[in-house]
C-alpha positions as CSV (number, residue, x, y, z in Angstrom):
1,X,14.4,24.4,10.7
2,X,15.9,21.0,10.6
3,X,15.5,20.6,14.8
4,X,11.7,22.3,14.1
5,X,10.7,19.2,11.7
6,X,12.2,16.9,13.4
7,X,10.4,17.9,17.0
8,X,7.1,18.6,14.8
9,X,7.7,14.6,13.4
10,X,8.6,13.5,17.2
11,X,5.1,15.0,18.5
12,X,2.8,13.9,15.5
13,X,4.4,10.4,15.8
14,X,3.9,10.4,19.9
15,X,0.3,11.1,19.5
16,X,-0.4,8.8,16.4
17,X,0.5,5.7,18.3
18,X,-1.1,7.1,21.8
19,X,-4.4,7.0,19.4
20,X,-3.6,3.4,18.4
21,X,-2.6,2.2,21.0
22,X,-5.8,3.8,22.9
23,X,-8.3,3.0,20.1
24,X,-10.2,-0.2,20.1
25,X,-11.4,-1.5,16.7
26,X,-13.7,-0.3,15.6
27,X,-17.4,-2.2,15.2
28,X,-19.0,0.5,13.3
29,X,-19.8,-0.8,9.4
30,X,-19.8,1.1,6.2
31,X,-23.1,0.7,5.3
32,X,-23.3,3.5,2.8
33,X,-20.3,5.6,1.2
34,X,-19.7,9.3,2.3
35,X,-19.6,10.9,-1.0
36,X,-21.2,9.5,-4.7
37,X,-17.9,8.2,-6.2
38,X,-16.7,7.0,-9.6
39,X,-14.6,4.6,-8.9
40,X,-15.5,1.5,-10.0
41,X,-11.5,-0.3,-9.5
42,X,-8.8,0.2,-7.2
43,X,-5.1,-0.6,-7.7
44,X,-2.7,-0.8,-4.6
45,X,0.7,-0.5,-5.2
46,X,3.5,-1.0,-2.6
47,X,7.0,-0.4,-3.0
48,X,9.2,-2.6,-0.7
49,X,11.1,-0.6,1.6
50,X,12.1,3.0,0.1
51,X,13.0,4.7,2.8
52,X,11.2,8.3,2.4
53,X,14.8,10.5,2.9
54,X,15.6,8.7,-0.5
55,X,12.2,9.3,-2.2
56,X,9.5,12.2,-1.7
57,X,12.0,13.8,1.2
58,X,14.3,14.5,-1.2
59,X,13.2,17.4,-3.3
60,X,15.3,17.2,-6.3
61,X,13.1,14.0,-6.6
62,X,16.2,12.4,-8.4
63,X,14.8,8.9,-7.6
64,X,11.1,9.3,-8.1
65,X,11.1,12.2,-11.3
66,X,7.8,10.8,-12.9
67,X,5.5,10.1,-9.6
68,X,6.8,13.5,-8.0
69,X,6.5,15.7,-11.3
70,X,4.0,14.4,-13.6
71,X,1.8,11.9,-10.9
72,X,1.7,14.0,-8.4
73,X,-0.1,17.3,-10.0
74,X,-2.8,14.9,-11.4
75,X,-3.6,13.9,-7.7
76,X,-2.7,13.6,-3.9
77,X,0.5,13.2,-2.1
78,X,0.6,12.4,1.2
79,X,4.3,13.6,3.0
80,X,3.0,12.5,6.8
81,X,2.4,8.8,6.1
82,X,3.6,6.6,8.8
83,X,3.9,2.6,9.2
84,X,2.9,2.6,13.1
85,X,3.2,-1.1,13.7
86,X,5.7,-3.7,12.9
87,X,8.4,-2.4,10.2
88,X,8.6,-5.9,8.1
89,X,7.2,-6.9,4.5
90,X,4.5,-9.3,5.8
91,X,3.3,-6.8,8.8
92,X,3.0,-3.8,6.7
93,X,1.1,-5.1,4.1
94,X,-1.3,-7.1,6.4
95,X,-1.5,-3.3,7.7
96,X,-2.1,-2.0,4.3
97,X,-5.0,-4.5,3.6
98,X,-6.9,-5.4,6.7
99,X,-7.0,-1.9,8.4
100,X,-5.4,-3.5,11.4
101,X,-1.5,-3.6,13.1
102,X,-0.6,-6.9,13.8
103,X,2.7,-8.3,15.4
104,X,3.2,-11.6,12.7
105,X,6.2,-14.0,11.7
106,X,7.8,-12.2,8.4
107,X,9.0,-15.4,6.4
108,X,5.0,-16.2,5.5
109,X,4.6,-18.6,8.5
110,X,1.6,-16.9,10.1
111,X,-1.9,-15.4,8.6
112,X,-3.6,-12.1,9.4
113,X,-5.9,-12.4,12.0
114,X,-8.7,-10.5,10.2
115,X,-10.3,-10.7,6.6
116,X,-8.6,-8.3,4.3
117,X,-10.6,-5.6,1.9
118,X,-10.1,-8.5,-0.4
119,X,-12.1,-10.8,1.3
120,X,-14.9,-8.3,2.1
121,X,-14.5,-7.1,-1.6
122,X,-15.5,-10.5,-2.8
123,X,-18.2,-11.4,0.3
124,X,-20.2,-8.4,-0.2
125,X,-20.3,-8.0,-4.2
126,X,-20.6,-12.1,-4.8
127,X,-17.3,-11.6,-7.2
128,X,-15.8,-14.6,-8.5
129,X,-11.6,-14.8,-6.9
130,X,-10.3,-13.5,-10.3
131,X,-11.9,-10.2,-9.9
132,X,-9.7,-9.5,-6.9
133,X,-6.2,-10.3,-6.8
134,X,-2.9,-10.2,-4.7
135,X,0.2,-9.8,-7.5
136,X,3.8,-9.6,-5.5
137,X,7.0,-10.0,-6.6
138,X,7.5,-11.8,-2.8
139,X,6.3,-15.0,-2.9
140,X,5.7,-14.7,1.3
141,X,2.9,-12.1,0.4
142,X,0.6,-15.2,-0.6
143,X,-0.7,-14.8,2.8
144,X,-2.6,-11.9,2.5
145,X,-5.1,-14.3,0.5
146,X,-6.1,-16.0,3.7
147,X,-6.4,-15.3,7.4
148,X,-6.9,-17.4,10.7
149,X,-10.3,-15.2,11.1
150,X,-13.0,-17.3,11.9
151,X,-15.3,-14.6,10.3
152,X,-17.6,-15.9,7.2
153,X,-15.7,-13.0,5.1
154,X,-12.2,-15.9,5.8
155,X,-13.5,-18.2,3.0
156,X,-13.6,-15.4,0.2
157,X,-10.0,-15.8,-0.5
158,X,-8.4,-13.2,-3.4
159,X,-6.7,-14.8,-6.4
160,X,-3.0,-14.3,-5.7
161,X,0.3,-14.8,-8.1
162,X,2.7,-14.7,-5.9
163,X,7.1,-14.8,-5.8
164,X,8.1,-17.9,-9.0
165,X,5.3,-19.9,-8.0
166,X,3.8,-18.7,-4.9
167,X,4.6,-19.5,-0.8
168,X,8.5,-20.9,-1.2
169,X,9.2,-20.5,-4.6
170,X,11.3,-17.1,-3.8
171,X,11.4,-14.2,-5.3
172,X,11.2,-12.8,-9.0
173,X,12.0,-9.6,-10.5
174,X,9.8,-6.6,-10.4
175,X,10.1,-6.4,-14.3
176,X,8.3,-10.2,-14.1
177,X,5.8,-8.5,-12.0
178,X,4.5,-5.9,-13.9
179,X,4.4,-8.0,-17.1
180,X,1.9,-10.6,-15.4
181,X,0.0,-7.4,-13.5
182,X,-0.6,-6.5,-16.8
183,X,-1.9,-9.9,-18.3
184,X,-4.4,-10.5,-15.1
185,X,-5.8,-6.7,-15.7
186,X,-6.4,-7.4,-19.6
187,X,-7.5,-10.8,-19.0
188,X,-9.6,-10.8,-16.1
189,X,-10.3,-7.1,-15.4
190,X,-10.6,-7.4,-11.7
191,X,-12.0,-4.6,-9.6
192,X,-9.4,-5.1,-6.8
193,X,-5.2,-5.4,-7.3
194,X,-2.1,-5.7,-4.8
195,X,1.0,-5.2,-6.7
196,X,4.2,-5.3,-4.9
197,X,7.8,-4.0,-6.2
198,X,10.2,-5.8,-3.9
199,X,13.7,-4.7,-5.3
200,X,14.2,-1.7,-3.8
201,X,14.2,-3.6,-0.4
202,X,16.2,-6.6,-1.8
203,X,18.9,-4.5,-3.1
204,X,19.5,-2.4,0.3
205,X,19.5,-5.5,2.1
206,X,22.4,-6.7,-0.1
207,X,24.3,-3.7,1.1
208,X,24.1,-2.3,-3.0
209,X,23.7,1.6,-2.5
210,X,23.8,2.1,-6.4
211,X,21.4,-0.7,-6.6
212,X,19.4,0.4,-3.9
213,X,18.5,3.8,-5.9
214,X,18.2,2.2,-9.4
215,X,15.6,0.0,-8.1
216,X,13.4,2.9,-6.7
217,X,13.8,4.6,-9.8
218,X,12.6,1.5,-11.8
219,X,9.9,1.5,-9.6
220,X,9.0,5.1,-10.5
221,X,9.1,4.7,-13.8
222,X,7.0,1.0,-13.3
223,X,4.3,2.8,-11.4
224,X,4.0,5.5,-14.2
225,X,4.0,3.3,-16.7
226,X,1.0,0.9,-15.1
227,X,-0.6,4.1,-14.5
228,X,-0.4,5.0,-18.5
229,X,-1.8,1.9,-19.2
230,X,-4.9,2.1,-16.4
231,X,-5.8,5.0,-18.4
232,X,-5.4,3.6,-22.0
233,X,-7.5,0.4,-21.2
234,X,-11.0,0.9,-21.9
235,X,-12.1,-1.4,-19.0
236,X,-9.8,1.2,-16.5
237,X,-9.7,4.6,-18.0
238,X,-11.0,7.3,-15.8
239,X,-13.0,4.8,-13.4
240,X,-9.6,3.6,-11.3
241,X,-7.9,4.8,-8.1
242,X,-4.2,4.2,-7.8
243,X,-2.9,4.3,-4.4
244,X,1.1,3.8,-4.5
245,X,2.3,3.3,-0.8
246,X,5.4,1.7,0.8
247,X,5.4,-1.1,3.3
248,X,8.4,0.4,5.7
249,X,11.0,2.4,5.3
250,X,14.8,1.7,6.3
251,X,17.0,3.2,9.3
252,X,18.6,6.1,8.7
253,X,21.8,6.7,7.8
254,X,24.5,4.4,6.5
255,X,22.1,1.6,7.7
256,X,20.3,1.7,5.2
257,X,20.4,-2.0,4.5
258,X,17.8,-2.8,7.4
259,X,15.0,-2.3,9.1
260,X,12.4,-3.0,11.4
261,X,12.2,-0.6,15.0
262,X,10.2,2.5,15.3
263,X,12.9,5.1,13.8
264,X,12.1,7.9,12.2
265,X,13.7,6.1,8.8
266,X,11.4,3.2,9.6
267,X,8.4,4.8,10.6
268,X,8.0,7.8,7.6
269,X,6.6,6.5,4.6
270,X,4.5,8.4,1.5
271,X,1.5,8.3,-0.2
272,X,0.3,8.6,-3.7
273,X,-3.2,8.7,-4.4
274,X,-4.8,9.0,-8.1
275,X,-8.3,9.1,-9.7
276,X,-11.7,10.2,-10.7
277,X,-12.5,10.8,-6.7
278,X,-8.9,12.2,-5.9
279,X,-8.6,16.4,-5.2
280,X,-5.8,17.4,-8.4
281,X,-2.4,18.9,-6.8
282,X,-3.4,18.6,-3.2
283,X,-0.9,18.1,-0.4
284,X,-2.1,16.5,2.4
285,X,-1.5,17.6,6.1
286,X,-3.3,15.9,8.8
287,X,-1.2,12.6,9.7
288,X,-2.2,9.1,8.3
289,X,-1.2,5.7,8.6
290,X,-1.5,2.6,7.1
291,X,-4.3,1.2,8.6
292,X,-6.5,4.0,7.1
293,X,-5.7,2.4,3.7
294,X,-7.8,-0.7,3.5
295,X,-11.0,1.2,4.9
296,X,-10.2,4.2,2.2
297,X,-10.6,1.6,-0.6
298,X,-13.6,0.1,0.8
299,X,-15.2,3.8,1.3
300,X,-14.5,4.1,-2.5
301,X,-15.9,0.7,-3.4
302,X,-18.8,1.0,-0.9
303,X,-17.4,-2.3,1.0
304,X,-18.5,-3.0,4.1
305,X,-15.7,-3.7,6.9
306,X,-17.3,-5.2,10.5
307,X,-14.0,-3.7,12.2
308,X,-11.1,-1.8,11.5
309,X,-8.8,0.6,13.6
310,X,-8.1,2.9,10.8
311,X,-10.5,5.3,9.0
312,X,-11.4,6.6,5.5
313,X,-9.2,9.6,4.1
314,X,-12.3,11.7,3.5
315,X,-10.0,14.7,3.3
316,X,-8.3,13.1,-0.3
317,X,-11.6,13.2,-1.9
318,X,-13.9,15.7,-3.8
């Protein structure tokens, strides 16, 4: 069984990144939504580095008991997610938010080449920057807000609190991180959110096992808790999608402290999808990856996105 997965991962894998690397972007626009949705706000949550052996692949669940047991059945998980470009924190998310794979400098030196779904969020809807924001516990993540794009879409930055006091400031602690998430959503209600969890990453990199896992399983029970609150908050209840995704994984193995080639530990990722739009229970099958994120949020927001190489998860929906 074991050899069968791991061939069936092998061949899904080969032709995922035959597609991608086949596929131009595409120019097509989303002019008009598939489906009539309710969502009305999108939260995007990423948790740094989990690698997916030590998460969803583990079916006791140990680390994740409150996405896997009481998320899950309320919505759609994803267990062939894949990270198809560059395994690094600034690459994956840049993935995760423009719908494109781009090869970039990981220390927050370089800018995406395209607008994000931030950007078009706030260029198509005429939105003011504090009704779309980038929240990360990384303070390199401050340049998702901005791109070297000379499309009109460039100058529609997000809002972004970012790291102790954004770009060089370093990093804070996750509990820091949901605090403020949770004063920009009661303050400014934006339509649009980024919120990433860096200490599972920062704790494997420092070689802490035991710290490794405690940091996933805060993370767990952060994500549940934000998720209590989206639906206690009269300006989010029962209008929100949640998306809760990872950036990369981590090699396999005792090497668990890094990252960043096209292993299998690397590569797999998950997927947790929640809301008014969201099939209840549903285990996805057909392979994804992160580039079919950013379009997925635009579908539900009825955003337009001039090109992208990934496509909308129609197959999550109602």
């Amino acid at each position: 069984m074991t050899k069968l997965l791991s061939l069936n991962y092998s061949l899904w894998l080969l032709v995922l990144l035959l597609l991608g690397a086949c596929k131009p972007s595409s120019k097509s626009v989303l002019l008009k939504p598939s489906g009539d949705y309710k969502a009305q706000k999108v939260v995007l949550v990423v948790i740094d580095g989990v690698r997916y052996s030590d998460s969803w692949g583990d079916t006791s669940f140990v680390n994740i008991p409150f996405m896997a047991r009481d998320l899950a059945p309320e919505g759609t998980f994803h267990p062939e997610f894949y990270n198809l470009g560059a395994t690094l924190t600034n690459p994956g998310h840049v993935a995760l938010t423009t719908g494109h794979y781009q090869k970039l400098n990981n220390h927050g030196e370089e800018l995406p080449d395209f607008p994000s779904v931030f950007h078009y969020y706030r260029q198509h809807t005429g939105a003011p920057a504090h009704k779309a924001w980038i929240i990360a516990s990384k303070d390199k993540l401050e340049i998702l807000s901005k791109t070297y794009s000379s499309d009109s879409a460039a100058q529609f930055s997000p809002a972004t609190n970012c790291g102790n006091n954004g770009l060089g400031t370093g990093y804070r602690k996750d509990s820091t991180t949901l605090r403020i998430t949770k004063e920009i959503l009661a303050r400014h209600s934006p339509d649009l959110v980024l919120v990433n969890l860096a200490e599972p990453d920062s704790k494997a990199h420092q070689r802490n096992w035991t710290g490794y896992l405690k940091a996933i399983q805060q993370s767990d029970r952060m994500v549940h808790e934000l998720w209590q609150w989206l639906q206690q908050h009269p300006d989010y209840q029962n209008n929100t999608t949640l998306l809760v995704t990872n950036d990369h994984g981590r090699h396999p193995g005792n090497r668990y402290h890094s990252h960043g080639d096209g292993c299998k530990g690397c590569r797999h990722i998950s997927l947790l999808m929640l809301g008014p739009d969201v099939k209840d229970g549903f285990v996805a099958s057909k392979p994804r990856s992160q580039v079919d994120v950013a379009v997925t949020i635009a579908e539900l927001l009825d955003i337009p996105m001039p090109t992208r190489d990934g496509e909308p998860m129609l197959e999550l929906l109602k």
